[in-house]
DRENDO-1510 file (C-alpha; in Angstrom, 1 decimal, always signed):
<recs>
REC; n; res; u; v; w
REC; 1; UNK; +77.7; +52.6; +21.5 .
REC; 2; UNK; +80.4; +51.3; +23.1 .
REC; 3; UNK; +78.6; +51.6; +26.4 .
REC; 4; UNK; +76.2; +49.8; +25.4 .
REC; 5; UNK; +78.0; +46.8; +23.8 .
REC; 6; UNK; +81.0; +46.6; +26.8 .
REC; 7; UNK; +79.0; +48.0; +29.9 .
REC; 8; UNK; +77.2; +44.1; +30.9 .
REC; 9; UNK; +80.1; +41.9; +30.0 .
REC; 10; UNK; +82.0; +44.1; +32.4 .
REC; 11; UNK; +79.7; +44.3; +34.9 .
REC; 12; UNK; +79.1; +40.8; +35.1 .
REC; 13; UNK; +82.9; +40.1; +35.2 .
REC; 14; UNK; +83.0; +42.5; +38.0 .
REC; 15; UNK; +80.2; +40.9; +39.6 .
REC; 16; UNK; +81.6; +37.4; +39.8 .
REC; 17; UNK; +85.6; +38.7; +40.1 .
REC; 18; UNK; +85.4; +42.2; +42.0 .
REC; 19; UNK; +85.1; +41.7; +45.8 .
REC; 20; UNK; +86.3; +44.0; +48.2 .
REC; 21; UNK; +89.8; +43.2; +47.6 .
REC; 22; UNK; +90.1; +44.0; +43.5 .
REC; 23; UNK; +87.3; +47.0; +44.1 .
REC; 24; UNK; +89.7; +48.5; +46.9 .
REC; 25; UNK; +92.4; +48.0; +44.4 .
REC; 26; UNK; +90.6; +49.5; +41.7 .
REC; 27; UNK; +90.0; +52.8; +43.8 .
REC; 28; UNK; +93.8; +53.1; +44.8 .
REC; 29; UNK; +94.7; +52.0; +40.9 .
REC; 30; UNK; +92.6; +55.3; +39.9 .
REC; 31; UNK; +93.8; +57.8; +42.4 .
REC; 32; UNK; +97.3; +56.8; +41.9 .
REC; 33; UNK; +96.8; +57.8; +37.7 .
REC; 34; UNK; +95.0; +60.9; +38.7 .
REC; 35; UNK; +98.2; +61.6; +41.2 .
REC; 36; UNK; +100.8; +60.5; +38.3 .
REC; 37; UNK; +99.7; +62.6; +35.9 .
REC; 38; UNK; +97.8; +66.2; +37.0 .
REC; 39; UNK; +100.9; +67.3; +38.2 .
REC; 40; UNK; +104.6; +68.8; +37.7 .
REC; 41; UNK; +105.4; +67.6; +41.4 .
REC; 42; UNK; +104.6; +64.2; +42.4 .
REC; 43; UNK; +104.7; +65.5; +46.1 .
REC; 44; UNK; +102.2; +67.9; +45.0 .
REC; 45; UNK; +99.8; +65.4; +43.5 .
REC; 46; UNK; +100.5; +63.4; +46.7 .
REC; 47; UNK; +99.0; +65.5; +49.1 .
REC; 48; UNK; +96.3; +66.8; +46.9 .
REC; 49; UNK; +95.2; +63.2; +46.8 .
REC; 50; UNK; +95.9; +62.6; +50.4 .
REC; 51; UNK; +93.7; +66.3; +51.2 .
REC; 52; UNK; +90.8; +64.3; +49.3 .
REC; 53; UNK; +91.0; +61.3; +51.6 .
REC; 54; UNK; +90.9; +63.5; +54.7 .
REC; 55; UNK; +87.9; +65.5; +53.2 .
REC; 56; UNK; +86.1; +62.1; +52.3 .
REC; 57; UNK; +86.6; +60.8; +56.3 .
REC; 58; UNK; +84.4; +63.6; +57.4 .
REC; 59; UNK; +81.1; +62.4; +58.5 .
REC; 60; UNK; +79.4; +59.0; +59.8 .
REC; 61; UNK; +81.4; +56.1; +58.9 .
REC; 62; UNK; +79.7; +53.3; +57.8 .
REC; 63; UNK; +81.1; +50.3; +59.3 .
REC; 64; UNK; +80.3; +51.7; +62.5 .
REC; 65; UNK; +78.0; +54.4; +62.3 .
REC; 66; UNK; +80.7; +56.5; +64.6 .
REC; 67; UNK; +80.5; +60.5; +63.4 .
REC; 68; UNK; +84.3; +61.4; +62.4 .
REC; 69; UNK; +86.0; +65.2; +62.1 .
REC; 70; UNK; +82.0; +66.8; +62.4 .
REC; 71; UNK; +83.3; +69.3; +65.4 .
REC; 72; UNK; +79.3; +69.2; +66.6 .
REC; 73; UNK; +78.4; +70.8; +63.1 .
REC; 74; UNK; +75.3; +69.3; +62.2 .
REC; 75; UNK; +75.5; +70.0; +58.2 .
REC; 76; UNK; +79.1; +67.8; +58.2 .
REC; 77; UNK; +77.3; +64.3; +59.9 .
REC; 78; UNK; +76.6; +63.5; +56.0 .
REC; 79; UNK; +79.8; +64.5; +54.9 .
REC; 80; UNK; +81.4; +67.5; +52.6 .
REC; 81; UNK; +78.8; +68.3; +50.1 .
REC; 82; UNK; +80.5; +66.3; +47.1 .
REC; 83; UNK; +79.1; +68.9; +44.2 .
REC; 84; UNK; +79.8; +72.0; +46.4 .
REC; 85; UNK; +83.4; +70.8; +47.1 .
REC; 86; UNK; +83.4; +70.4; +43.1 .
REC; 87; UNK; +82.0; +74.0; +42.0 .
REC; 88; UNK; +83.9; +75.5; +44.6 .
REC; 89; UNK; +87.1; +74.0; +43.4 .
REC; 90; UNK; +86.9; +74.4; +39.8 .
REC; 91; UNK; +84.5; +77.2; +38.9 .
REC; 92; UNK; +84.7; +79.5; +41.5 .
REC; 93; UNK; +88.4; +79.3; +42.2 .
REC; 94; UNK; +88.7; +80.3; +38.5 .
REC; 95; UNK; +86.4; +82.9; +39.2 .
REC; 96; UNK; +88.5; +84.3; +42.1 .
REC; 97; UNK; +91.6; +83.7; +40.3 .
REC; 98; UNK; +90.4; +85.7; +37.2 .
REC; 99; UNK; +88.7; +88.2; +39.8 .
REC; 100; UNK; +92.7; +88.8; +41.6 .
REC; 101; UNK; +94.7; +88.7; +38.1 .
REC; 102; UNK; +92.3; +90.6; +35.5 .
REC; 103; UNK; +94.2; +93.7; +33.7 .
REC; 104; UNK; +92.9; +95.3; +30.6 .
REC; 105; UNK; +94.4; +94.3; +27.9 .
REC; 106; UNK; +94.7; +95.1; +24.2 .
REC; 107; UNK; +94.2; +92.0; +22.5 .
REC; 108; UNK; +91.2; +91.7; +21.0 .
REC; 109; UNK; +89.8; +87.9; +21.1 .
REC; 110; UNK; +88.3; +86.3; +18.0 .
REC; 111; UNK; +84.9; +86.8; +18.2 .
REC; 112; UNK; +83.3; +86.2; +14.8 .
REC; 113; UNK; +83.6; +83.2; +12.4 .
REC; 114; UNK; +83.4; +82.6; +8.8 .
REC; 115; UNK; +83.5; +79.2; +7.2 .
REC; 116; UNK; +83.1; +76.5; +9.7 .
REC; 117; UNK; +82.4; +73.7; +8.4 .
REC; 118; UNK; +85.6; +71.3; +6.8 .
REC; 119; UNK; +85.1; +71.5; +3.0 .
REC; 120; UNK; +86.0; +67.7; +0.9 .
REC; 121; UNK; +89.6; +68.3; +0.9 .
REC; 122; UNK; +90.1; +69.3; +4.8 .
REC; 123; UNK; +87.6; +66.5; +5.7 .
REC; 124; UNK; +89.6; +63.7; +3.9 .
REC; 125; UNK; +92.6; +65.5; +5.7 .
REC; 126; UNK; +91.3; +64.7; +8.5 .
REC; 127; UNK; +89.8; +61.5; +8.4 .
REC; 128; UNK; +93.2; +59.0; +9.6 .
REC; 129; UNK; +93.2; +61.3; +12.7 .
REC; 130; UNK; +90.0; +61.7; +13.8 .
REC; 131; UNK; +90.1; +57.9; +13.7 .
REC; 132; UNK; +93.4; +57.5; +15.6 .
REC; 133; UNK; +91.8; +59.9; +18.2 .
REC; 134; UNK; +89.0; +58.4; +18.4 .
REC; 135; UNK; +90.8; +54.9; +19.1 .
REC; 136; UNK; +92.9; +56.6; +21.5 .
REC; 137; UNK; +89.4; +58.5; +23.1 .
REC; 138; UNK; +87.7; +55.2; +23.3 .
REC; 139; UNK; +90.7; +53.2; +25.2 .
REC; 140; UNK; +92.0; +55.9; +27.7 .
REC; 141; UNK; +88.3; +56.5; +28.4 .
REC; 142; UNK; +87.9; +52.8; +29.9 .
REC; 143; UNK; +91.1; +53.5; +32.7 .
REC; 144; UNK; +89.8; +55.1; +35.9 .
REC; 145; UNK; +90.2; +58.7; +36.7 .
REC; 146; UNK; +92.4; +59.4; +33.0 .
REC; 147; UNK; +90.0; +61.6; +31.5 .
REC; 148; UNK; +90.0; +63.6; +28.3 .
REC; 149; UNK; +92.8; +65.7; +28.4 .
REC; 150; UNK; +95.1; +62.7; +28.6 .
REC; 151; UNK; +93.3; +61.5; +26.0 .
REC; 152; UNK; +93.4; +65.0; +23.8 .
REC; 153; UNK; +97.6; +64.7; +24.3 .
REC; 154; UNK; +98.0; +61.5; +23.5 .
REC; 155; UNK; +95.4; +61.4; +20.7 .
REC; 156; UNK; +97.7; +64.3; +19.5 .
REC; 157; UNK; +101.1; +62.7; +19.7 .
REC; 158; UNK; +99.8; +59.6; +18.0 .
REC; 159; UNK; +98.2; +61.3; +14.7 .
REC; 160; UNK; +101.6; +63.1; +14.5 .
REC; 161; UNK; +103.4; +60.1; +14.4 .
REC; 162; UNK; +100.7; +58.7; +11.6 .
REC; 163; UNK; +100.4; +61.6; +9.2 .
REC; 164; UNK; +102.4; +62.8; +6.5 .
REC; 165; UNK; +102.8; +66.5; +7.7 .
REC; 166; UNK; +104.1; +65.9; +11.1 .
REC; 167; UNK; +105.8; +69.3; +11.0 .
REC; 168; UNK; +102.5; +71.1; +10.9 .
REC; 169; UNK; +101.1; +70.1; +14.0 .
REC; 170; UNK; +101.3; +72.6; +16.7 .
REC; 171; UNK; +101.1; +75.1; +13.8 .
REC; 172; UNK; +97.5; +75.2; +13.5 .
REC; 173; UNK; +97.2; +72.0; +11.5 .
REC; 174; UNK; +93.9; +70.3; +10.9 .
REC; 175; UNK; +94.8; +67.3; +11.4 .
REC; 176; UNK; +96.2; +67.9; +15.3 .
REC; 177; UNK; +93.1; +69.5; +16.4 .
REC; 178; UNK; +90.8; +67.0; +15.0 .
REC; 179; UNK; +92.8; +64.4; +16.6 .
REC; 180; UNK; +92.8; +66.0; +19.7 .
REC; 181; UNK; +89.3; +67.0; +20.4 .
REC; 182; UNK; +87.9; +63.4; +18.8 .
REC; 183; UNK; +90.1; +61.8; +21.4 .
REC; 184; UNK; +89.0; +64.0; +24.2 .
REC; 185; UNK; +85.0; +63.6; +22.9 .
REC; 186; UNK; +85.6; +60.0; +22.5 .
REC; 187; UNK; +86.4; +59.1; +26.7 .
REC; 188; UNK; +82.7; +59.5; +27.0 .
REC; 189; UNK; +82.1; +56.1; +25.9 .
REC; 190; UNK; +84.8; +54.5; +28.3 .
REC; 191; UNK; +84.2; +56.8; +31.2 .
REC; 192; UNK; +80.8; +56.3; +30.9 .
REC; 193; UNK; +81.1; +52.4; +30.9 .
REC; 194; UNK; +83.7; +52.6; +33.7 .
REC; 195; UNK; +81.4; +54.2; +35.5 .
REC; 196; UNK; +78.1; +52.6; +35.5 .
REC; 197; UNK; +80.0; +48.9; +35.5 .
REC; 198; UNK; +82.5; +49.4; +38.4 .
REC; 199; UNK; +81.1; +52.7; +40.4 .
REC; 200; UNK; +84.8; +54.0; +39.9 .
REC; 201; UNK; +84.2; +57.3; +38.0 .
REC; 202; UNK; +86.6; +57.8; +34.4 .
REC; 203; UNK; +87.0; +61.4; +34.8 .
REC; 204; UNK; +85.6; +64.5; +36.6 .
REC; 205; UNK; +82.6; +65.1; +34.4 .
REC; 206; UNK; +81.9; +61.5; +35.5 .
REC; 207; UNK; +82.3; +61.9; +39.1 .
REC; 208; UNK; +80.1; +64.7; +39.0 .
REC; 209; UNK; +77.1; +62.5; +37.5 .
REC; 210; UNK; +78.0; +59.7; +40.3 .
REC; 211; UNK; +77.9; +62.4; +42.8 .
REC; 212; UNK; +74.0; +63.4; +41.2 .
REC; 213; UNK; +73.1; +59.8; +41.2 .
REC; 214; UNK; +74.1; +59.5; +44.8 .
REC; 215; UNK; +72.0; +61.8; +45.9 .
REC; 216; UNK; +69.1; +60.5; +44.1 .
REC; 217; UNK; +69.6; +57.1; +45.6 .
REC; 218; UNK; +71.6; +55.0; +42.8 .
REC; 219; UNK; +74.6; +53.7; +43.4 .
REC; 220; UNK; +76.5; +52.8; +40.1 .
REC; 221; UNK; +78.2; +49.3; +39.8 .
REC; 222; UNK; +77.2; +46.1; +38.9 .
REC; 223; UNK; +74.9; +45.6; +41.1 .
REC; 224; UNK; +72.9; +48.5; +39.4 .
REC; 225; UNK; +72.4; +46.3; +35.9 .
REC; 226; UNK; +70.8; +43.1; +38.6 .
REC; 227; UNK; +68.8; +45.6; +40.4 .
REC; 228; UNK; +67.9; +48.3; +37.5 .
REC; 229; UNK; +67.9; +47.1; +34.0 .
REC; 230; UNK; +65.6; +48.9; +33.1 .
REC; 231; UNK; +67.8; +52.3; +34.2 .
REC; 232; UNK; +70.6; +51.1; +32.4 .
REC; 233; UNK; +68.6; +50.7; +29.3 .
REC; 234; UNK; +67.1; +54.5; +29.6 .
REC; 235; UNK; +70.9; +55.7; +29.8 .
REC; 236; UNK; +71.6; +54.3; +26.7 .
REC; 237; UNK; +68.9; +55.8; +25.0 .
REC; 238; UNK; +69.5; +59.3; +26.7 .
REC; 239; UNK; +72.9; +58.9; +25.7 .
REC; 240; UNK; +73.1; +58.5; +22.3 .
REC; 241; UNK; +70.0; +60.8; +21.4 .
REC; 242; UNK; +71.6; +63.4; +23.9 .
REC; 243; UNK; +75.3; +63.2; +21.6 .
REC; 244; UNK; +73.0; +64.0; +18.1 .
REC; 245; UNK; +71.2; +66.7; +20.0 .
REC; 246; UNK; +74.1; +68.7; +21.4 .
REC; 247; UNK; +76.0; +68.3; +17.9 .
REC; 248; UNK; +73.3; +69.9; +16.4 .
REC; 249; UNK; +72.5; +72.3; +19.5 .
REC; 250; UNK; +76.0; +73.3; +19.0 .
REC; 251; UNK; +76.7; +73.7; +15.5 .
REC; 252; UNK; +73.5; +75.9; +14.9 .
REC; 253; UNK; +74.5; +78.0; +18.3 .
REC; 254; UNK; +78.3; +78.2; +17.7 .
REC; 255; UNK; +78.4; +81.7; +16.2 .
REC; 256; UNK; +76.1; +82.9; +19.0 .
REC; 257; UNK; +78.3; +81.7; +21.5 .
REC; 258; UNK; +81.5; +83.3; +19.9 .
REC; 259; UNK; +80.1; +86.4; +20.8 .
REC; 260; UNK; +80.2; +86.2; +24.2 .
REC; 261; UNK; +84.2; +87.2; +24.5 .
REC; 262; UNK; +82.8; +90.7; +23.4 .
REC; 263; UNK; +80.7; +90.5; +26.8 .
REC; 264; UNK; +82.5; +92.5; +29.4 .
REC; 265; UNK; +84.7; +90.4; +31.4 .
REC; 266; UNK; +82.4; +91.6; +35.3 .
REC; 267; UNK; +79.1; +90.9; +33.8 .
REC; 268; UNK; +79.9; +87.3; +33.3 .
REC; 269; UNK; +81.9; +86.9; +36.5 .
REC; 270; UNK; +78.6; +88.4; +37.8 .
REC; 271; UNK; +76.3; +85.7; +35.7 .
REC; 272; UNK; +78.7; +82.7; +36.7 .
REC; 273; UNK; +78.5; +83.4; +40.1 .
REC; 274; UNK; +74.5; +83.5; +40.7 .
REC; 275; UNK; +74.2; +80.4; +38.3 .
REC; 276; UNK; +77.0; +79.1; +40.7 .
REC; 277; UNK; +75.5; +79.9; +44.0 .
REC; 278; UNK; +71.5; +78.3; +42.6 .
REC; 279; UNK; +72.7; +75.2; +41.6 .
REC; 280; UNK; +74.7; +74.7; +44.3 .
REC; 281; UNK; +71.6; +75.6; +46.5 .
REC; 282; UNK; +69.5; +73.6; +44.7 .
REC; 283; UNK; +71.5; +70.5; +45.3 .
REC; 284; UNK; +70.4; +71.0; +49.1 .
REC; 285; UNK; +68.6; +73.7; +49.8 .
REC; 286; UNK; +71.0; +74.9; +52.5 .
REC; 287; UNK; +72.8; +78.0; +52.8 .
REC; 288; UNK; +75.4; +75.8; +54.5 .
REC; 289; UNK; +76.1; +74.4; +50.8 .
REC; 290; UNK; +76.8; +77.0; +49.4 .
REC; 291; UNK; +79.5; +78.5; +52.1 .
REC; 292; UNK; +81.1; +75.7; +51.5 .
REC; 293; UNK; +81.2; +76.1; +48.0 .
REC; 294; UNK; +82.4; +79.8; +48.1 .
REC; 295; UNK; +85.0; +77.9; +51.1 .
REC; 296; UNK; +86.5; +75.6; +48.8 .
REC; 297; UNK; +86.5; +78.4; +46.1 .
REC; 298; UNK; +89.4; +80.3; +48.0 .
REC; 299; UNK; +91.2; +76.8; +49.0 .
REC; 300; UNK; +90.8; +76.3; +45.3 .
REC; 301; UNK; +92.5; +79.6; +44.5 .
REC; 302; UNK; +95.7; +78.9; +47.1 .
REC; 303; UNK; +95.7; +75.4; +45.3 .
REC; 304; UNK; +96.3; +77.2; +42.1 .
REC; 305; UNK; +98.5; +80.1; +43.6 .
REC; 306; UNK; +100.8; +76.4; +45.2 .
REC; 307; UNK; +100.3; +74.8; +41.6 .
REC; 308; UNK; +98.7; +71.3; +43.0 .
REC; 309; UNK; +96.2; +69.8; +41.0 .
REC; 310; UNK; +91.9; +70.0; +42.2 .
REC; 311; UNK; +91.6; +66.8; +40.5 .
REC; 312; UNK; +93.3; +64.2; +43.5 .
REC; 313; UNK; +91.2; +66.2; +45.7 .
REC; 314; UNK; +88.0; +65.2; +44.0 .
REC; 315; UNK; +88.9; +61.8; +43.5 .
REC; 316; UNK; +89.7; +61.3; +46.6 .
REC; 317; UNK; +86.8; +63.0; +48.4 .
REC; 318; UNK; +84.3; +60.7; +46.3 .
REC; 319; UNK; +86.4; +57.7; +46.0 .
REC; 320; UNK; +88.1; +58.2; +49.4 .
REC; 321; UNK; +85.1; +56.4; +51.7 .
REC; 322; UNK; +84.9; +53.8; +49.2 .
REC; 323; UNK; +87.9; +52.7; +49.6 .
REC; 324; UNK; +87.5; +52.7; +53.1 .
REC; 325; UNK; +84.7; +50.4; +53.6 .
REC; 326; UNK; +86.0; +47.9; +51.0 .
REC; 327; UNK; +89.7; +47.7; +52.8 .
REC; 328; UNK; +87.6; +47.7; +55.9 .
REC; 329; UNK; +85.8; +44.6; +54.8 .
REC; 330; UNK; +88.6; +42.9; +53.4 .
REC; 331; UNK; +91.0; +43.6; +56.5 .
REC; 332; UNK; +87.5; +42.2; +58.3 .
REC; 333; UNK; +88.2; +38.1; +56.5 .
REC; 334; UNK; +91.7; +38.4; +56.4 .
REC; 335; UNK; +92.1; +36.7; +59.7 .
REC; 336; UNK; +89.8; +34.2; +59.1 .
REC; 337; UNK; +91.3; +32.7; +55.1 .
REC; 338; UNK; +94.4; +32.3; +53.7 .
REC; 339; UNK; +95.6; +35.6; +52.0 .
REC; 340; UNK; +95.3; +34.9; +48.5 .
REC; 341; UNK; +92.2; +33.2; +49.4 .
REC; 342; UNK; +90.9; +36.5; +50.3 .
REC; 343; UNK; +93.1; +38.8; +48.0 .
REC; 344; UNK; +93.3; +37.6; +43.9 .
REC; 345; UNK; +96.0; +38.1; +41.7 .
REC; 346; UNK; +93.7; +40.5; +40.2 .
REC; 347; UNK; +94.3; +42.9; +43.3 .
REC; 348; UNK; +97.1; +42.2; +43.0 .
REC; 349; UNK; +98.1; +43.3; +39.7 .
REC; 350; UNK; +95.9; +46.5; +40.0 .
REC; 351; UNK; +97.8; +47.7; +43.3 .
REC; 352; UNK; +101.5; +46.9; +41.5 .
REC; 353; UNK; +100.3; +49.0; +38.5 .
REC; 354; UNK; +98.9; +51.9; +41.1 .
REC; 355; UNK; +102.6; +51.8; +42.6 .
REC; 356; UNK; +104.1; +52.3; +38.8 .
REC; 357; UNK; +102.3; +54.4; +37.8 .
REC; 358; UNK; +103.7; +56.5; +40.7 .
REC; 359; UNK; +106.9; +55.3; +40.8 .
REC; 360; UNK; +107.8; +55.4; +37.2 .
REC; 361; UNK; +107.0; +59.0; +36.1 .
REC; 362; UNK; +109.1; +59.9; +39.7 .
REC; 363; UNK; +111.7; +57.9; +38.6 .
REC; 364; UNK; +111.9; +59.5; +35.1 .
REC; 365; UNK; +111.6; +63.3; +36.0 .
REC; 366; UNK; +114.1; +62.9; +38.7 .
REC; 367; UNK; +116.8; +61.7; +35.9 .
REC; 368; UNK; +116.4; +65.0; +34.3 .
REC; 369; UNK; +117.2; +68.5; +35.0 .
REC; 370; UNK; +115.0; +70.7; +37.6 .
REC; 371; UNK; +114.2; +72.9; +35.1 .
REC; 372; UNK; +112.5; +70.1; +33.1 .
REC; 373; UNK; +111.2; +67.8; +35.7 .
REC; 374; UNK; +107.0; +67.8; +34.4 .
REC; 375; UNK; +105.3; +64.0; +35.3 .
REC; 376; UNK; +102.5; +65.4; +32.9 .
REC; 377; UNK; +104.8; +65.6; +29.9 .
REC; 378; UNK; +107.2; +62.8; +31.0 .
REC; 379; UNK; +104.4; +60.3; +31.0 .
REC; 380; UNK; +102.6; +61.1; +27.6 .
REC; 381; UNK; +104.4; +63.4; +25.7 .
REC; 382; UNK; +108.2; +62.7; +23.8 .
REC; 383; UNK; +110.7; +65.3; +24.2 .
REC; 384; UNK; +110.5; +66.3; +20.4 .
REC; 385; UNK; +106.9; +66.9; +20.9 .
REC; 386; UNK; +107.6; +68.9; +23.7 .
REC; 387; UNK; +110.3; +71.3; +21.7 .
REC; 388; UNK; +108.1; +70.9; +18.4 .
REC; 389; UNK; +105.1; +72.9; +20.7 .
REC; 390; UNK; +107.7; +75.3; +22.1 .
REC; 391; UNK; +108.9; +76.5; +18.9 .
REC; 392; UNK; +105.5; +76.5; +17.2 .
REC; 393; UNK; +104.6; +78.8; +20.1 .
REC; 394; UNK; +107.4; +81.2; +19.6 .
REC; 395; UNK; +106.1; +81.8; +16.2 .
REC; 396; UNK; +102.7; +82.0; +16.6 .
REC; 397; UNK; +104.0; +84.7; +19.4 .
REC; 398; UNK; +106.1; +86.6; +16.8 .
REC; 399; UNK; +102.4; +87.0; +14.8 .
REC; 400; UNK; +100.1; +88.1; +17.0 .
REC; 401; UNK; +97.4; +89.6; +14.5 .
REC; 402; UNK; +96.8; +86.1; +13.6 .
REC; 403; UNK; +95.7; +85.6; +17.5 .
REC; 404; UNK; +93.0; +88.4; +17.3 .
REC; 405; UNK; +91.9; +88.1; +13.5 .
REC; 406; UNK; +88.9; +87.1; +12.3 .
REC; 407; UNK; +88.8; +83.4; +10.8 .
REC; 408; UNK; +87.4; +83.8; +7.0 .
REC; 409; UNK; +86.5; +81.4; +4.5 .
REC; 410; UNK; +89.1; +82.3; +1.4 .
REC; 411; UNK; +86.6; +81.1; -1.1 .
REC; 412; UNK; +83.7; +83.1; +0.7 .
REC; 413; UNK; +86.1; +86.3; +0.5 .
REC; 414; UNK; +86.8; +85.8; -2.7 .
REC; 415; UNK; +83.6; +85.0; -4.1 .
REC; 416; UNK; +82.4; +88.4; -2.8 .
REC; 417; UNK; +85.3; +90.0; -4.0 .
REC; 418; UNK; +84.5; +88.7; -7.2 .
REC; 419; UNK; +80.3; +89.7; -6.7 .
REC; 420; UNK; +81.5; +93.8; -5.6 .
REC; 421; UNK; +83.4; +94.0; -8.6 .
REC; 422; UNK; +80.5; +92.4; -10.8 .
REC; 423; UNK; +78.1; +94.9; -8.9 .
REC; 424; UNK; +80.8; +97.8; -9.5 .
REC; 425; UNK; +80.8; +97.4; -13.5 .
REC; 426; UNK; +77.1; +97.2; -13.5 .
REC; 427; UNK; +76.8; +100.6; -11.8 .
REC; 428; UNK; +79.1; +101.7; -14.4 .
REC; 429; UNK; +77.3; +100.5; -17.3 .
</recs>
C-alpha cells in the first residue's frame, strides 16, 4: 500500500530534481549506510565496498564502449554475472562454511509445534509493538541499502522503550519478537518504493529483483512509471495479492516446514546445492555462470573466515557502474556551468550525510574500548540494550532444555490432561 500511494509522487520528484548529480549522490549515500553499518570494522566495510566497485568495473563501459579487466575472456565483456556473484556469496559460502565447521552435536532442535496462533490476551499484548515496528519497517524501508535487519533492531529497541515490561525483552517476550519481525516484514513497502522510483535498491532482496529485471530489459527508476505504467500497475497488484498468498501459504505449511531440522544435515547441503547450481544456470544458460557462482562461493567463505560483510560487495557490484556513468556525465557539464549550476544542494546534502554516516559511527567506536568497538551496535543499539541481550543470553544458556523442547499450548496440555483422566474414570466405571 504504501508503494502504491508514495511510489509516483517520488518518482516524479525524482524525475524533475534527480539528474546525474543527486542520482550519483544517492548511489554513494547508500553504499556509505551499507559500509556504516554491516560491519564491526569500518576498514572492513571499506574495502568490502571498494571490492564491489572493482567487481562492477569489469566489462564494457558505457560511456565509451572500451572493454575493462575482461583478460580476453569472452563471458566477462558483459560483466560479473550479478545473481551468480549473489548466490555464490550468500548461499553457497554458507554452504561451504557449514560444510568446513559441521560437528555432531547433541542438541536436539525444536522440531514440532503446538499452539501457534496468539490467543486474545497475547494479541492485545502485542498490538503497540507490532505498530511501532511496523512504523519503524515502513521508514527505514524508504533509505537506500538499510534493509530489514536494521529495521528488526531498531524496531526492537523502540518497543522496549514503549512497553511496560521492558525487562522481558530479550527473554523471550512477545512483545520483542512481534516488534521485530513486523519491522523487518514492513521494509518491503519502502524498499520496494525506493526501488522502482529511484533504481537505487533498499536492500538485498531488492537488488536481487533489480538484477532479474535487468536482465529482462527493465530498468527501474522514474523513467519506468513515463515509459511503463501499465508495469507499475501489475506490480502493485502482484504485490499485495502475493503478501495474502504467502501469509496463508505459510501459516497452513509452517508445521511441515519445522520438520525439516529432523532432515539430516548432508541431504540438504546436497538439495541446496543442485537447486543452487539450476537457478544459477538458468539465469544464462552457461556453465561459465555457475563457476563463478561456486568462485564467489569460496571468496564468500574467506570473507566470512576475515569477518567483512557480502553486503558492500553486492551493493557495490550493482550500484558500482551506476555510479560511474552518472559521475561520468556530471564531470562531463562541469566545465561548461557554474558548479552549483550543475550540482544542487540536494547532492549536496546527500553526499554530507554519506560522509556521516561513515564518519560518525568511526568516530564513536574509536572513543571506546577495543574490546567493544561494534559500528553495528554503536549506530542502533544503546549500551543497556546491549548488556540487557547479554545477560538474557547467559540465562537462557544456563537452561538449555528450554532450547531443544517442544513449544506446547498450556491450555491444549491441560485440556487433554483433563480428557485422559475423564477417559480413565470411564474405563473404570
Amino acid at each position: 500500500m504504501l508503494f502504491a500511494v508514495a511510489a509516483v509522487p517520488i518518482a516524479s520528484f525524482a524525475r524533475d530534481y534527480f539528474k546525474s548529480p543527486e542520482l550519483f549522490a544517492l548511489v554513494v549515500f547508500g553504499i556509505a549506510i551499507m559500509i556504516g553499518i554491516s560491519s564491526k570494522s569500518m576498514l572492513k566495510g571499506i574495502l568490502a565496498g571498494l571490492f564491489g566497485l572493482m567487481l562492477g568495473s569489469v566489462g564494457t563501459y558505457a560511456a565509451t564502449a572500451d572493454q575493462r579487466f575482461t583478460f580476453g575472456v569472452l563471458e566477462l565483456v558483459e560483466g560479473v554475472n550479478f545473481i551468480a556473484v549473489i548466490i555464490g556469496l550468500f548461499g553457497i559460502a554458507e554452504l561451504f562454511d557449514q560444510l568446513l565447521t559441521h560437528r555432531k552435536s547433541a542438541v536436539r532442535p525444536i522440531s514440532s509445534l503446538g499452539r501457534w496462533w496468539p490467543n486474545r490476551a497475547e494479541l492485545k499484548q502485542s498490538g503497540r509493538a507490532t505498530a511501532v515496528g511496523g512504523a519503524v519497517g515502513l521508514g527505514v524501508g524508504l533509505i537506500p541499502a538499510a534493509g530489514g535487519d536494521i529495521a528488526g533492531l531498531i524496531g526492537w529497541e523502540r518497543a522496549r522503550k514503549a512497553s511496560k515490561h521492558p525487562e522481558m525483552f530479550g527473554k523471550g517476550s512477545i512483545e520483542g519478537v512481534a516488534a521485530s519481525d513486523t519491522a523487518s516484514s514492513a521494509t518491503l513497502g519502502g524498499s520496494l518504493t525506493t526501488t522502482m522510483a529511484l533504481g537505487i535498491p533498499g536492500d538485498s532482496v531488492m537488488a536481487v529483483m533489480i538484477g532479474s529485471m535487468i536482465i529482462w530489459g527493465i530498468t527501474p527508476g522514474p523513467t519506468l512509471f513515463t515509459n511503463r505504467p501499465d508495469l507499475v500497475v501489475s506490480i502493485v497488484g502482484i504485490m499485495l495479492i502475493a503478501t495474502i498468498l504467502s501469509l496463508a501459504l505459510s501459516l497452513v505449511r509452517m508445521k511441515g516446514m519445522v520438520k525439516l531440522l529432523d532432515v539430516p544435515q548432508p541431504y540438504l547441503w546436497s538439495g541446496i546445492l543442485i537447486f543452487c547450481i539450476i537457478g544459477t544456470y538458468a539465469t544464462s544458460n552457461s556453465l561459465s555462470t555457475v563457476v563463478t557462482m561456486l568462485v564467489f562461493g569460496v571468496i564468500g567463505v574467506l570473507l566470512k573466515r576475515m569477518q567483512v560483510p557480502a553486503g558492500p560487495v553486492v551493493l557495490g557490484l550493482l550500484l558500482g557502474p551506476l555510479a560511474e556513468e552518472n559521475l561520468a556525465r556530471t564531470l562531463a557539464i562541469l566545465p561548461t556551468r557554474p558548479f552549483f549550476e550543475v550540482v544542487s544542494p540536494i547532492a549536496l546534502v546527500l553526499l554530507a550525510l554519506a560522509v556521516l554516516s561513515i564518519v560518525m559511527p568511526a568516530i564513536r567506536a574509536a572513543r571506546r574500548p577495543r574490546a567493544e568497538r561494534a559500528s553495528l551496535a554503536d549506530s542502533i543499539l544503546h549500551d543497556d540494550s546491549i548488556q540487557q541481550i547479554e545477560k538474557a543470553h547467559d540465562e537462557l544458556a544456563a537452561q538449555p532444555d528450554l532450547l531443544t523442547s517442544t513449544v506446547r499450548n498450556v491450555d491444549t496440555s491441560g485440556r487433554r490432561a483433563r480428557k485422559t483422566r475423564k477417559n480413565s474414570e470411564e474405563t473404570e466405571k
